[in-house]
C-alpha positions as CSV (number, residue, x, y, z in Angstrom):
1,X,76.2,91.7,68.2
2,X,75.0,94.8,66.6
3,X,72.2,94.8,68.0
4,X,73.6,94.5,71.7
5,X,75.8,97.4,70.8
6,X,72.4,99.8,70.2
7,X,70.9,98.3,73.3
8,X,73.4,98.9,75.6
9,X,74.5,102.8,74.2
10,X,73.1,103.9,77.1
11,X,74.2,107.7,77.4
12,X,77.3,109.1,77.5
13,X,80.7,109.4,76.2
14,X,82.8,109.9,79.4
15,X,84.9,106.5,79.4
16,X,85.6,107.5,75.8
17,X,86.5,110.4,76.6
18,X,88.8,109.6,79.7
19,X,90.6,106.9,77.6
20,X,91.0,110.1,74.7
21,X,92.4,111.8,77.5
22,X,94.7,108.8,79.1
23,X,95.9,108.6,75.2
24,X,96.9,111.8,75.7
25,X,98.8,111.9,78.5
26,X,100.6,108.7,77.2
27,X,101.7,111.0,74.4
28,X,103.0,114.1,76.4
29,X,104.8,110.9,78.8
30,X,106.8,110.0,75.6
31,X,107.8,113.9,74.7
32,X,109.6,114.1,78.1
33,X,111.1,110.8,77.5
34,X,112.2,112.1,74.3
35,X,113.6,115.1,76.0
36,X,115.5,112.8,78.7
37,X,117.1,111.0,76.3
38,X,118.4,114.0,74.2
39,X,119.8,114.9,78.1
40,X,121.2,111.7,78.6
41,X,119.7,111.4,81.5
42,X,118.9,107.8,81.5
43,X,117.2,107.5,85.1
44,X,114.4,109.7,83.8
45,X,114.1,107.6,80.6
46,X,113.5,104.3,82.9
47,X,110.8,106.5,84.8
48,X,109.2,107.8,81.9
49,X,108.8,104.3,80.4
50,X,107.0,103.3,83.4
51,X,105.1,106.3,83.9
52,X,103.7,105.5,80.4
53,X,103.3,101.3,81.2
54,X,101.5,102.7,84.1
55,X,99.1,104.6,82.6
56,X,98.6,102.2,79.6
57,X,97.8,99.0,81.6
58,X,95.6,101.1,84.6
59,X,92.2,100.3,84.3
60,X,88.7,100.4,86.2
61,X,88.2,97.3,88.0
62,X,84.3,96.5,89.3
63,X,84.1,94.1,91.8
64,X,80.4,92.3,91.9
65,X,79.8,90.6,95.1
66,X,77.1,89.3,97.2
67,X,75.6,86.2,99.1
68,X,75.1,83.1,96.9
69,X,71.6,83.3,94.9
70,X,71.7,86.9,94.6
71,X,72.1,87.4,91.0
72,X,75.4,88.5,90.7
73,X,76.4,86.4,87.5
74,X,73.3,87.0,86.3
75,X,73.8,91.0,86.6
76,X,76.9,90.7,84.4
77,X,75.2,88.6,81.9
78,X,73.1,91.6,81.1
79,X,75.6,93.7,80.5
80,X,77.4,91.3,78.6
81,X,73.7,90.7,76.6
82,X,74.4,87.2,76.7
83,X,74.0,84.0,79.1
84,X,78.5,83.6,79.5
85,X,78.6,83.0,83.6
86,X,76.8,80.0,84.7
87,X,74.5,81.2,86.7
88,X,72.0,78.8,88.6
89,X,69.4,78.9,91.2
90,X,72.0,76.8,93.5
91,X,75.5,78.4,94.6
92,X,77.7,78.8,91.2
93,X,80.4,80.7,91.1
94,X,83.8,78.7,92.7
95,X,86.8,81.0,91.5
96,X,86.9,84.7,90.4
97,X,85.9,85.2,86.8
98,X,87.1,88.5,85.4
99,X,85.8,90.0,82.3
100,X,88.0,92.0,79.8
101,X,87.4,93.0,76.4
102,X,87.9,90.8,73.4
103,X,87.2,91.2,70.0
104,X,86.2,87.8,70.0
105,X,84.8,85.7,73.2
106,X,86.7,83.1,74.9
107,X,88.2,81.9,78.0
108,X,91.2,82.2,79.8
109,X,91.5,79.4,82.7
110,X,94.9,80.0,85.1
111,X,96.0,76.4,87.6
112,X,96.7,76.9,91.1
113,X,100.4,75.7,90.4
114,X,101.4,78.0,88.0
115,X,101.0,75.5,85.0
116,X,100.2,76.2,81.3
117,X,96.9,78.9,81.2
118,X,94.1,76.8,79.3
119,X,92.4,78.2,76.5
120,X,89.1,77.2,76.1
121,X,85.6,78.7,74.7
122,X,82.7,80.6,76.6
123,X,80.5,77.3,76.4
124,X,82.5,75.9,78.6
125,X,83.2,77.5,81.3
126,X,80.8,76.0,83.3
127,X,82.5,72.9,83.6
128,X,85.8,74.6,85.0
129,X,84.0,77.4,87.4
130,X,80.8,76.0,88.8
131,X,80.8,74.4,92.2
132,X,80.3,70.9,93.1
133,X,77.2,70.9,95.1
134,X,78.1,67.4,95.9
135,X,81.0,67.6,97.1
136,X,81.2,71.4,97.6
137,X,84.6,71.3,99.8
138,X,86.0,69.9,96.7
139,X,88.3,72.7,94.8
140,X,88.9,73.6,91.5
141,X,92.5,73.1,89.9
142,X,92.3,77.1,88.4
143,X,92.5,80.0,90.6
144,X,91.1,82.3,88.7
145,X,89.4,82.6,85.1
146,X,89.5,85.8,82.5
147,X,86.9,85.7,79.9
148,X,87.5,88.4,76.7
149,X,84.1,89.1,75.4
150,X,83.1,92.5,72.4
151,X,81.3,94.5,75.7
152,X,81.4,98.1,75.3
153,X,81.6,98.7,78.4
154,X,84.9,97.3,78.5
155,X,86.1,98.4,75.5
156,X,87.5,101.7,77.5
157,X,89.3,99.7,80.1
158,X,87.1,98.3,82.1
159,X,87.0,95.3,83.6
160,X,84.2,92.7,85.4
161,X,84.9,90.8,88.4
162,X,82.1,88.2,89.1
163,X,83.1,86.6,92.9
164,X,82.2,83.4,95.0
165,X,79.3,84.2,97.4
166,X,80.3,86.4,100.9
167,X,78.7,83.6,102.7
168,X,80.9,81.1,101.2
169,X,84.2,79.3,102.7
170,X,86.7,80.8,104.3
171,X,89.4,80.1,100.9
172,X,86.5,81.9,98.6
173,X,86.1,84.9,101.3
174,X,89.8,85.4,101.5
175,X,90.4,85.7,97.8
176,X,87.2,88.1,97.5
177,X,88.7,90.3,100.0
178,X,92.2,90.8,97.7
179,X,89.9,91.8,94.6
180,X,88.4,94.3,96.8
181,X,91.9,96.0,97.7
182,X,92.1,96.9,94.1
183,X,88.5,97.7,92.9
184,X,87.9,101.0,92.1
185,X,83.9,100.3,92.2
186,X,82.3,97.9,94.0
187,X,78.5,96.6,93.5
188,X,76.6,95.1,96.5
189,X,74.1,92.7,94.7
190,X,71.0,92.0,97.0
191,X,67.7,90.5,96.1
192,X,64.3,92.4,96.6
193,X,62.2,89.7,97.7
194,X,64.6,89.7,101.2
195,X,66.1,93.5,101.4
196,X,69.4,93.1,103.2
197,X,69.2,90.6,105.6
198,X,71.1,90.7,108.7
199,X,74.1,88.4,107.6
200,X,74.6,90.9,104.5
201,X,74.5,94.1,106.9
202,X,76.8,92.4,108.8
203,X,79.1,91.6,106.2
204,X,79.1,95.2,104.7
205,X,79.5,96.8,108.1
206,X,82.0,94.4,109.8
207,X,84.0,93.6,106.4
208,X,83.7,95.8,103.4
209,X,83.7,99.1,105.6
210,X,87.0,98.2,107.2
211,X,88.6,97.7,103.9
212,X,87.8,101.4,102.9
213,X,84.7,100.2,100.8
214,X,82.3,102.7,101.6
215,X,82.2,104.4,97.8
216,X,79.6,101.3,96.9
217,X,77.2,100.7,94.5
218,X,73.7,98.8,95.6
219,X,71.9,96.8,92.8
220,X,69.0,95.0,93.9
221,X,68.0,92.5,91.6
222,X,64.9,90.4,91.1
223,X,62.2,93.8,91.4
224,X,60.3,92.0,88.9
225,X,59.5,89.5,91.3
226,X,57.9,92.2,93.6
227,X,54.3,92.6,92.8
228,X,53.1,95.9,91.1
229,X,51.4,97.2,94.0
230,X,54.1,96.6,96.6
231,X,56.8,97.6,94.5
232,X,57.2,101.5,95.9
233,X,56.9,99.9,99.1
234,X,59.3,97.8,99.3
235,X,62.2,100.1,97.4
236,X,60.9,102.1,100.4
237,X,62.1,99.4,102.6
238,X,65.1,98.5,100.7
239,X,66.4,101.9,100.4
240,X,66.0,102.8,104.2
241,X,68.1,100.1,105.0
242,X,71.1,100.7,103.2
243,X,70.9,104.3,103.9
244,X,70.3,103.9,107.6
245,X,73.4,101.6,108.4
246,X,75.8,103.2,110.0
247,X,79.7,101.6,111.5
248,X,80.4,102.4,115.1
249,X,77.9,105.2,115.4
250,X,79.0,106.6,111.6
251,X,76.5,106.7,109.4
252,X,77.7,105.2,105.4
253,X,76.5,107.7,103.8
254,X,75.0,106.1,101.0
255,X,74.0,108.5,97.9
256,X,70.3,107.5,96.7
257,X,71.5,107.8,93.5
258,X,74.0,104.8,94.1
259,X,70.7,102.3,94.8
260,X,69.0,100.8,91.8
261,X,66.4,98.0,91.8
262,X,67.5,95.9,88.7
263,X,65.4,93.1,86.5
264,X,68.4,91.3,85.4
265,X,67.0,88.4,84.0
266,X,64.8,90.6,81.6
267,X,67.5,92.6,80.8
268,X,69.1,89.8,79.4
269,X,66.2,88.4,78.0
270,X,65.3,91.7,76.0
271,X,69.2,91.9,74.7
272,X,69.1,88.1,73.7
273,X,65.7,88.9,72.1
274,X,66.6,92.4,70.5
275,X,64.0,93.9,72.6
276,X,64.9,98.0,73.4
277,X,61.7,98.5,75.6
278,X,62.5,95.4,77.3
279,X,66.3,96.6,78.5
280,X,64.8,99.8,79.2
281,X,62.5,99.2,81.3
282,X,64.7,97.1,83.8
283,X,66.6,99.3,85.4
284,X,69.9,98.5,83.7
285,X,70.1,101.5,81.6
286,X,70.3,103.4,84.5
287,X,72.6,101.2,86.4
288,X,74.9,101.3,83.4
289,X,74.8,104.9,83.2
290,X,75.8,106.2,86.6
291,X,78.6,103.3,86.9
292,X,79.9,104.8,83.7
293,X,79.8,108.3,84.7
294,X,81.3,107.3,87.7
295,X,84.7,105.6,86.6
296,X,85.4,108.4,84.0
297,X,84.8,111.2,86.6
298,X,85.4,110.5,90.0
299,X,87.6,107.7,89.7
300,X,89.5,108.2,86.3
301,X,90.2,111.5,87.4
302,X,92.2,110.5,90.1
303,X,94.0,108.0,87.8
304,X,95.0,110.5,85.8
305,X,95.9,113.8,88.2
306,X,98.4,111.0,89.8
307,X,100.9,110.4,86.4
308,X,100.2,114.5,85.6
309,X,101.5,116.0,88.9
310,X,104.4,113.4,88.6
311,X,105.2,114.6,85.3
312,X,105.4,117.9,86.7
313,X,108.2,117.1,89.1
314,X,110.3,115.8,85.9
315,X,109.2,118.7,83.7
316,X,110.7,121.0,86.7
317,X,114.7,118.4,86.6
318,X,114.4,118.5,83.1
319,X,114.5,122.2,83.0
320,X,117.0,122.8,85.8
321,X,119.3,120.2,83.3
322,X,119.1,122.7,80.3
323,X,119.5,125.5,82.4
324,X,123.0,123.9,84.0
325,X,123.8,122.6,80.6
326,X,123.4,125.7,78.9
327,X,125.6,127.5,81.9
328,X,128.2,124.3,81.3
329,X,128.7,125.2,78.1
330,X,129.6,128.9,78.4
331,X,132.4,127.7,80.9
332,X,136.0,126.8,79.7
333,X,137.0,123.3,80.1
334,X,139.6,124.6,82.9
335,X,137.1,126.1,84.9
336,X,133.9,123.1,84.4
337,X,136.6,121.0,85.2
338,X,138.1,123.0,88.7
339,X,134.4,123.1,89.6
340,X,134.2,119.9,89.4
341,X,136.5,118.7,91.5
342,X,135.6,121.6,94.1
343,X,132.1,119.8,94.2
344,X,133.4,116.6,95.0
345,X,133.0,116.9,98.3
346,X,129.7,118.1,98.1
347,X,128.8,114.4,95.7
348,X,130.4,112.8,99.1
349,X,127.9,114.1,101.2
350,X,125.4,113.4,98.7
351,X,126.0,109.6,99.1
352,X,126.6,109.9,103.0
353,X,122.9,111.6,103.4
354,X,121.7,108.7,101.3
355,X,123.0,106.2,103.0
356,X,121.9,108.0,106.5
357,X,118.4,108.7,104.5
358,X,118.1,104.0,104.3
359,X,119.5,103.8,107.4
360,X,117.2,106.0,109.3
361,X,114.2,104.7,107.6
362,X,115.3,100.9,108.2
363,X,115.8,101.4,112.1
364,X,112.3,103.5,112.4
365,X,110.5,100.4,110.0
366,X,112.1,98.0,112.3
367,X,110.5,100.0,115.5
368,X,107.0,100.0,114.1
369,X,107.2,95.9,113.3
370,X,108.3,95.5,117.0
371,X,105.4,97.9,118.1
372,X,102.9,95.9,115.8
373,X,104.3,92.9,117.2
374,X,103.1,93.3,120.8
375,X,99.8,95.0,119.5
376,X,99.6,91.7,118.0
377,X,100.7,89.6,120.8
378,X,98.3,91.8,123.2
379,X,95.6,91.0,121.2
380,X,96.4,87.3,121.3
381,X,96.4,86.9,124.5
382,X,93.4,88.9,125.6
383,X,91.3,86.0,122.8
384,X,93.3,83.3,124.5
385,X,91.9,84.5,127.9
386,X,88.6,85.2,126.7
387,X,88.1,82.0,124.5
388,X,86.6,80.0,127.3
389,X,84.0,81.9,128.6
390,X,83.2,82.8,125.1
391,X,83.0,79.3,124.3
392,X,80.5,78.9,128.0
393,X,78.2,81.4,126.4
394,X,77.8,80.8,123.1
395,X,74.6,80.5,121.6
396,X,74.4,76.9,119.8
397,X,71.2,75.3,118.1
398,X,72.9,71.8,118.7
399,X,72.7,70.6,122.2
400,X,73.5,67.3,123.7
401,X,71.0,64.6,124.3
402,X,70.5,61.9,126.9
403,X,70.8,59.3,124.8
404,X,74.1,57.5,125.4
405,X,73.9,55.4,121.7
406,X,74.2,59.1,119.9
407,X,76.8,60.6,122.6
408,X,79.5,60.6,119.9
409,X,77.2,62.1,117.0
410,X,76.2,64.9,119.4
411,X,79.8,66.0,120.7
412,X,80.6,66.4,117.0
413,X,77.6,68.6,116.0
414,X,78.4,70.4,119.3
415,X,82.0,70.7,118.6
416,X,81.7,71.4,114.7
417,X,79.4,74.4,115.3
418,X,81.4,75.6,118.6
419,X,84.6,75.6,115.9
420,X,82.6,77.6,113.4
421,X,81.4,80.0,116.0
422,X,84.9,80.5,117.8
423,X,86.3,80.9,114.0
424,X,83.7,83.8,113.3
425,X,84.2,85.3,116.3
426,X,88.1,85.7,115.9
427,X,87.8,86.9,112.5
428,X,85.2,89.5,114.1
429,X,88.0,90.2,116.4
430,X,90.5,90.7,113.7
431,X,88.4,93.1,111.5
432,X,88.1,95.0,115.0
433,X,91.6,95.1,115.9
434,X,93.1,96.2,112.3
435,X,90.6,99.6,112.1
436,X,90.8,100.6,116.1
437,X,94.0,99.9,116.8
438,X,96.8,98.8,114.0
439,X,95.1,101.5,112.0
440,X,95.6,104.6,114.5
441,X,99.1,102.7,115.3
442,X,100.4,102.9,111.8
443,X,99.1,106.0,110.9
444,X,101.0,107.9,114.7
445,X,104.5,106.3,113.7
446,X,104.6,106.4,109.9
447,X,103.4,110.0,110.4
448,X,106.8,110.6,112.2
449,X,108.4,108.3,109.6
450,X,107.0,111.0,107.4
451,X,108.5,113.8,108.7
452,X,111.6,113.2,110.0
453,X,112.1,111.7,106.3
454,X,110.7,114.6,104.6
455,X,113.4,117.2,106.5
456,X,116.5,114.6,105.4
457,X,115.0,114.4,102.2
458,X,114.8,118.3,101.4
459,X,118.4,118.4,102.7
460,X,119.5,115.5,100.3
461,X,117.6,117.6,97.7
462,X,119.3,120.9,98.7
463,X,123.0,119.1,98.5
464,X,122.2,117.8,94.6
465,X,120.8,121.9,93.7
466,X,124.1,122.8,95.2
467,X,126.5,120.7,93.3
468,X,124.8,122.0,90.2
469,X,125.2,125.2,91.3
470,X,129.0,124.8,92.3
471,X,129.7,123.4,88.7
472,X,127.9,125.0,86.5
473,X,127.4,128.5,88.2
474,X,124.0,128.4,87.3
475,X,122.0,130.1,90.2
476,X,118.9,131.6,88.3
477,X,116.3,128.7,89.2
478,X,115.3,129.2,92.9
479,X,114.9,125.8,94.8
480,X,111.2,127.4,94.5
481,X,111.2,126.0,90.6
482,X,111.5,122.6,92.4
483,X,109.2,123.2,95.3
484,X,106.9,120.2,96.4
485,X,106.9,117.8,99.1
486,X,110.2,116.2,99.0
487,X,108.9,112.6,99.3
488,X,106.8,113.2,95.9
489,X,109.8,114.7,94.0
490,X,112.0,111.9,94.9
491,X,109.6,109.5,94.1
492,X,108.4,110.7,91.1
493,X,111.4,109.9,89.5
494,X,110.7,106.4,89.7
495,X,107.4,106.3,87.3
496,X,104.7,105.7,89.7
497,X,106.2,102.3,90.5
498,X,106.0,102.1,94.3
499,X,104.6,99.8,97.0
500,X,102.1,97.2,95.8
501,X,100.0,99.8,94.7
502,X,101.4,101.4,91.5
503,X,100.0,105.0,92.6
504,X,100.8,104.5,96.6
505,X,103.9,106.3,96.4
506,X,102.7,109.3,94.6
507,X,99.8,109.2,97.0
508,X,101.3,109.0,100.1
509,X,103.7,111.8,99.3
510,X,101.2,114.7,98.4
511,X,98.7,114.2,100.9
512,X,100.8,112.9,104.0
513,X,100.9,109.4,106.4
514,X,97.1,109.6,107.2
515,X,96.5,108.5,103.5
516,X,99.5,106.7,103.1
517,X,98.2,104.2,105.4
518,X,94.7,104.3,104.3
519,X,96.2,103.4,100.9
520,X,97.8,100.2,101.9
521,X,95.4,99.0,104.9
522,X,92.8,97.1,102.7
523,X,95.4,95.0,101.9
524,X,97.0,94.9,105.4
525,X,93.4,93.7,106.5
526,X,93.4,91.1,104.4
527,X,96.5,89.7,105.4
528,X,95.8,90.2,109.3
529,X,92.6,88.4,108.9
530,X,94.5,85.2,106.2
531,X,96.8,84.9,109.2
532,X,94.5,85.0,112.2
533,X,92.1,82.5,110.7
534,X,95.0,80.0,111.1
535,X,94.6,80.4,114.7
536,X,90.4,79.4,114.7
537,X,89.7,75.8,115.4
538,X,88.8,74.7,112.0
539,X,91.8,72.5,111.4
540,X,91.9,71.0,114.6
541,X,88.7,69.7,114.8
542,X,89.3,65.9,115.3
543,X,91.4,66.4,117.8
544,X,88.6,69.0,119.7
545,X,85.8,65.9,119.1
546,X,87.9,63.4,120.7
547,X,89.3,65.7,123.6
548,X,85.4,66.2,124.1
549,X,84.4,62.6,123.9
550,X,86.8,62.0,127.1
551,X,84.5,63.5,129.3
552,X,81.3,60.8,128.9
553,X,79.6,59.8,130.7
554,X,78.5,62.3,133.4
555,X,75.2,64.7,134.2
556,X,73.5,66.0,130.7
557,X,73.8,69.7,131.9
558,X,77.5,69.8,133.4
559,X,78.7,67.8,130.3
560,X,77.7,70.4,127.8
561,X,79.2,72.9,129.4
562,X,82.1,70.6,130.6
563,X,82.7,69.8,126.5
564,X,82.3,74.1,125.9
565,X,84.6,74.8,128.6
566,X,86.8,71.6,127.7
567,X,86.7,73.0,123.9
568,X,87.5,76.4,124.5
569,X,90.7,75.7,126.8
570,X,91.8,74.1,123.6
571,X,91.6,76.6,121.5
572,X,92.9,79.0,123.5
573,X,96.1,76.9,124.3
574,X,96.3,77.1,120.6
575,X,96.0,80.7,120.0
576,X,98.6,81.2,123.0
577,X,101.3,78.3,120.9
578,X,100.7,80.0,117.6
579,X,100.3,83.7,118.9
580,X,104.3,84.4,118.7
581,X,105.1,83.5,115.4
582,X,101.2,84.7,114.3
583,X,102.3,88.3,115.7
584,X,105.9,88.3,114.1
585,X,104.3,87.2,110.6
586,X,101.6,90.0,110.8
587,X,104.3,92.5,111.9
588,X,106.8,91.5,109.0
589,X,103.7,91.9,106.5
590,X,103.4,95.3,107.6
591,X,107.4,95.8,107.7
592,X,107.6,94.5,104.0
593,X,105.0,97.0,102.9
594,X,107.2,99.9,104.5
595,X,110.5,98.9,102.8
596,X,109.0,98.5,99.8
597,X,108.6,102.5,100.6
598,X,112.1,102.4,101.9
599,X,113.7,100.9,99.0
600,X,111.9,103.1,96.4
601,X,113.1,106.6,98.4
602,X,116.4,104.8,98.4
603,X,116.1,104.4,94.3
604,X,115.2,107.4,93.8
605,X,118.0,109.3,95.7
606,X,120.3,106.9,94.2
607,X,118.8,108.1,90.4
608,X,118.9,111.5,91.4
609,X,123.1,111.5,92.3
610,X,123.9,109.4,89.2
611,X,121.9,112.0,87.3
612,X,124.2,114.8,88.9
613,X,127.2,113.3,87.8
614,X,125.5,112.2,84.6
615,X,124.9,115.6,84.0
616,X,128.3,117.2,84.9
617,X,130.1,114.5,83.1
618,X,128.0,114.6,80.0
619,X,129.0,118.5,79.5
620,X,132.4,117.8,80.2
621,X,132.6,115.4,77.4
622,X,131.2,117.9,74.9
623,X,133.9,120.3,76.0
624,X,136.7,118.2,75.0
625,X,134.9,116.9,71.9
626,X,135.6,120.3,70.4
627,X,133.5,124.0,69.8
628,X,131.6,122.2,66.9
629,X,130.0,119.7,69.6
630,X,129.1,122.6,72.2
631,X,127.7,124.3,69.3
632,X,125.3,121.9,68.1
633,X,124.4,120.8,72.1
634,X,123.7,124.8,72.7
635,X,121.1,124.4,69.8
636,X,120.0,121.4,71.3
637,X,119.2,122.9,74.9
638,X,117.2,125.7,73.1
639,X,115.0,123.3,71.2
640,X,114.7,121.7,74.6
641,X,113.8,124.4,76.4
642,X,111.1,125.3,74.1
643,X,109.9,121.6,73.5
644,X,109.8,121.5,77.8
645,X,107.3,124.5,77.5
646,X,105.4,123.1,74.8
647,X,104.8,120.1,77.0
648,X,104.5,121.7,80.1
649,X,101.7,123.5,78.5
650,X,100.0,120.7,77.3
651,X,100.6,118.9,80.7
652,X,99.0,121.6,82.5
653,X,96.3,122.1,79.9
654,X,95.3,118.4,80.6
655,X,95.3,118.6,84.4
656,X,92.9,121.5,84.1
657,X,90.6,119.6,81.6
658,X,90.9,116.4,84.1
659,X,89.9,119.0,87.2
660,X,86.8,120.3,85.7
């Protein structure tokens, strides 16, 4: 193990140093809790803890992907400097293995129902992840496996995802497509001996672009079967193709120093074998190297600016409560207590502009479902009228013979690849349809779900300053001390726990609707395309064959196309039967999404009040406690005040270290 350790210390310290950094942040996350608590303001406690969960548990997740027989398993190996993943010269991988770190290896193996995780060693995992190449429709009970191995590389929170092949069943596909919503690298493995063939362009332009994919890393593996003299040549080759492709007249914009031309095997074999020179010269030093330097840069900055301008927001309450404590306190109890009640009014409409804030955002979420909806349904029934001349046109390498004794063999072959086309075609359709047109759609309306919230939000916001400064007569701090987009100060009082994606809400609310939606579509994508595959012809396929058998005998030529035509009516009375409650499902998935925005602004206003009240009734206490108490809590807000500018310092310090 040693030795794999010097093998693979392959340049730099900047993971270390982004997870010194995360550790710190973590650290000036618990002051401010500290600080909350000493306020009393319980609200902030709850986000602080999950400000600091959030940070802990974040970590870089590198999605490996490719066509079966690339190399991808193989590519982990040698980083793991082992042989762990099965990896064969026939298809391998069946279900998602991640790779974590461990101070010891072994296995983690998690059922498809839910039932008790299995524990078993490294040495066996291909009997549990491999596929059946007999009976290859055959699944396996897990859904996914983790395997904990002493890699380096993960030691500073990273983690290894090894997926099924891209060219593999639809089930496999689907679940590759979820890991990719929440990879923050992703590695394209190809093979040198056949540079990016036309399925895998395909695949990277039609799928992974849509998904947002486009920061990518290109490995391609197997240069050490190339021959000495056409190697330049054909990294010539390999190179010009990635960097050429280009998505509806875009060009990807590949970085050169993103493409690297890996022996993966011998990098194995020279870390199994102790052999420096032989790692060196594979490629995977350098591979290793600029992933590395990627995640702690580019990536782990972003994980880390997120929390820190958050924290920034609760520095700015938490100093606005000492400031309106402090003032509180240099009230008599006769007057905290008349100014009170003269705010109550003001607490009233506090709760009225909150409940106006849900109510507004619940009747514009329920418009853009209903506007999804017919996008949806449009789309449905422009495939429904298209299906059969699609199906007319179709290019098939199974045609039907004259022979009347293999009439029923043919029709199937016909109809199983017609189903298979059809199928590819309306998930073609479906990657289409979510970038040029739910896209654009979702990004025009929640933009004016944006504003109009924003303006009710910074009203809500001026109401709470104003019920502080009717109590406690405090009217030093400027609502400038506070200033920030309102949807990021609200929400930043709830930890960084919005939306599916723990940084979506801090995300959306800095940099506006545009990226709000860019920041859930992957995963809107994938659940478009789950639900549109139900409407392909792949689970009706007996009843397609036997519709089609119907129509023998008759002429050779006017049959086929009789059987297409026949096939494609079918499928398109399908897609019309299913389209309604297709459309309503796709438009709820987008709804749920929304609310989960709506219900977190809602939170966080609801936080904010109680902490008003919290506030107001927290001094109040003190005052009829006695002098001795207001003493001791006037101490208090000083310590506070200086411990707030201690950490905003070392907040601020950290954001500028983070920057660059």
């Amino acid at each position: 193990m040693n030795d794999k350790k010097e093998i693979t210390n392959m340049g730099n310290n900047d993971l270390a140093r982004f997870k010194a950094r995360k550790q710190e942040l973590i650290e000036v996350i618990q002051r401010l809790r500290k600080v909350a608590a000493d306020l009393g303001d319980t609200a902030a406690v709850t986000a602080m803890d999950a400000l600091a969960a959030k940070v802990d548990r974040d970590v870089f997740k590198v999605v490996f992907l490719g066509q079966f027989r690339r190399g991808k398993s193989t590519v982990i190996n040698s980083e793991l400097g082992r042989e762990v993943l099965p990896a064969f010269a026939v298809p391998t991988t069946e279900i998602p293995i991640e790779v974590r770190y461990g101070e010891e290896p072994y296995a983690v193996l998690h059922p498809r129902d839910g039932g008790a995780q299995v524990r078993i060693p490294v040495e066996q995992l291909a009997a549990h992840v491999v596929i059946d190449n007999e009976q290859p429709e055959r699944k396996s009970r897990f859904e996914r496996c983790e395997v904990y191995y002493p890699l380096p590389l993960c030691e500073n929170g990273v983690e290894l995802v090894d997926t099924a092949g891209t060219d593999d069943d639809e089930e496999r596909e689907r679940v590759t497509f979820e890991y990719l919503t929440q990879a923050d690298a992703c590695v394209y493995v190809l093979d040198c001996t056949q540079p990016m063939g036309i399925n895998e362009r395909d695949f990277l332009v039609d799928r992974l672009l849509p998904l947002g994919q486009e920061d990518m890393f290109f490995v391609y593996n197997r240069i050490n079967l190339v021959p000495e003299e056409e190697r330049d040549r054909v990294i010539e080759v390999a190179t010009a193709r990635v960097t050429r492709i280009s998505a509806d007249g875009r060009p990807l914009r590949v970085k050169p120093e993103r493409i690297f031309f890996l022996d993966a095997k011998g990098a194995l074999d020279g870390c199994t074998a102790a052999d420096p020179q032989a790692v060196a010269v594979s490629g995977l030093p350098e591979f290793d190297r600029a992933l590395r330097t990627f995640l702690a840069q580019e990536r782990g900055r972003a994980k880390l600016l997120g929390p820190a301008r958050e924290l920034r927001y609760k520095v700015q309450d938490a100093r606005r409560m000492v400031a309106d404590r402090q003032a509180m306190y240099h009230q008599s109890l006769e007057e905290l207590e008349a100014n009170y009640e003269a705010a109550q009014p003001q607490l009233e409409l506090l709760e009225q502009q909150r409940r106006t804030i849900a109510g507004s955002l619940a009747m514009q979420i329920t418009a853009i479902e209903q506007d999804v909806e017919a996008a949806a349904r449009s789309l449905f029934a422009t495939l429904a009228e298209e299906c059969p001349q699609f199906t007319l046109q179709a290019e098939l390498e199974h045609k039907l013979g004259a022979n009347p004794l293999t009439h029923k063999q043919q029709v199937e072959a016909v109809v199983e690849e017609l189903a298979e086309v059809v199928d590819q075609w309306i998930k073609d359709r479906a990657f289409t349809w979510t970038q040029d047109t739910l896209a654009p759609l979702l990004e025009e309306s929640t933009a004016k779900l944006h504003e109009g919230v924003s303006t009710d939000l910074e009203h809500f916001l001026d109401t709470a300053h104003k019920v502080m400064d009717t109590v406690s007569g405090n009217r030093k701090l400027s609502m400038d001390d506070g200033a920030g987009p309102p949807l990021e100060r609200v929400l930043a009082g709830l930890g960084g726990t919005v939306l599916l994606d723990p940084g979506l809400g801090a995300i959306g609310a800095r940099f506006g609707a545009g990226e709000m939606v860019r920041a859930v579509f992957p995963q809107l994508a994938v659940l478009v395309i789950g639900l549109m595959v139900g409407l392909g012809p792949l689970g009706i396929m007996a009843a397609l064959t036997a519709t089609a058998l119907l129509l023998f005998p008759g002429r050779l030529e006017r049959m086929t196309n009789k059987v297409r035509e026949k096939v494609g009516e079918e499928i398109a009375d399908g897609i019309r039967s299913q389209a309604p409650d297709t459309a309503r499902e796709i438009a709820c998935g987008v709804g749920e999404r929304l609310r989960a925005l709506a219900d977190a602004v809602d939170t966080g206003l609801e936080a904010r009040a109680a902490s008003v009240r919290q506030q107001i009734e927290a001094a109040l206490h003190d005052k009829r406690v006695g002098q001795k108490t207001i003493d001791e809590q006037q101490k208090l807000m000083l310590r506070l005040a200086q411990t707030l500018n201690e950490i905003e310092a070392a907040r601020s310090g950290l954001e500028d270290a983070v920057r660059g």
